[in-house]
C-alpha positions in Angstrom: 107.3 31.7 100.3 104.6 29.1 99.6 104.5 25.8 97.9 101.5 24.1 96.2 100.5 21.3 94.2 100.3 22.1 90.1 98.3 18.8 89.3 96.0 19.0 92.8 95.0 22.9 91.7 94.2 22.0 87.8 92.2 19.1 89.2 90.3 21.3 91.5 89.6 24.2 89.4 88.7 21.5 86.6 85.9 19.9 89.1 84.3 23.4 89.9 83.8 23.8 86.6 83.5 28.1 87.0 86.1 31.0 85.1 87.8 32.9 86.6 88.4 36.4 85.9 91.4 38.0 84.9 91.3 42.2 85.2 94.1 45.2 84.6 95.6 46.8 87.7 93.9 44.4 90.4 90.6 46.0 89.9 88.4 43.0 90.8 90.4 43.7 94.4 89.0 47.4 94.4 85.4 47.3 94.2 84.2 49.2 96.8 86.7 51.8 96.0 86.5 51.5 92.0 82.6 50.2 91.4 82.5 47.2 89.5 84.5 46.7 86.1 84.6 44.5 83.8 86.9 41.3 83.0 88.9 41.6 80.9 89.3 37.4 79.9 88.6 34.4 81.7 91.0 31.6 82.9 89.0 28.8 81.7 91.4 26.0 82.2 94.5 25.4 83.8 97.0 22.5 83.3 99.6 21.6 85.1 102.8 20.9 83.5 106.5 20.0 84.3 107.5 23.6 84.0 104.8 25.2 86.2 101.5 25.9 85.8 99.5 27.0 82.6 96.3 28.8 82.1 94.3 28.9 79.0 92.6 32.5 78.6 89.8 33.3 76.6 90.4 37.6 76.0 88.2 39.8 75.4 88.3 42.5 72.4 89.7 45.6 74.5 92.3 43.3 76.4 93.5 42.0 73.4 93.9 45.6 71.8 95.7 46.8 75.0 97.9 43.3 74.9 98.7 44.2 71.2 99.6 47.8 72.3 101.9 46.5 75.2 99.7 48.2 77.5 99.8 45.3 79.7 102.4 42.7 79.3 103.0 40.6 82.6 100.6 39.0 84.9 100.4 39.7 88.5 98.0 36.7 90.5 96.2 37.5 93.6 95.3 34.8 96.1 94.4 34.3 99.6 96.2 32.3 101.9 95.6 31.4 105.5 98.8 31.6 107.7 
């Protein structure tokens, strides 16, 4: 288990001022074994709220088909943590 602070993380992300990407099946994780692919949106802001923390994601054409097609329907976060 982990804890962390919502408003800390939308402040930071907010101050670095870059997107981050958001792929299908953890590609981003699998380059060497995958090649490059593309994103498929971008978090471009997050906000933290009483109920959690909240993303807003600009998609991109073939995600949004595959979204409307339930292709994909959850979200799976990847993040690295120092023990």
């Amino acid at each position: 288990s982990f804890t962390f602070d919502p408003d800390a993380l939308a402040a930071q992300f907010a101050a670095d001022g870059v997107k981050l990407p958001i792929d299908f099946e953890h590609e981003t994780e699998h380059v060497e074994q995958l090649g490059a692919k593309p994103a498929r949106g971008w978090i471009v802001a997050l906000e933290a709220r009483s109920n959690g923390l909240f993303a807003r994601v600009e998609w991109l054409k073939d995600a949004i088909d595959a979204l409307a097609a339930r292709q994909f329907r959850y979200i799976s976060p990847t993040f690295w943590a120092d023990k």
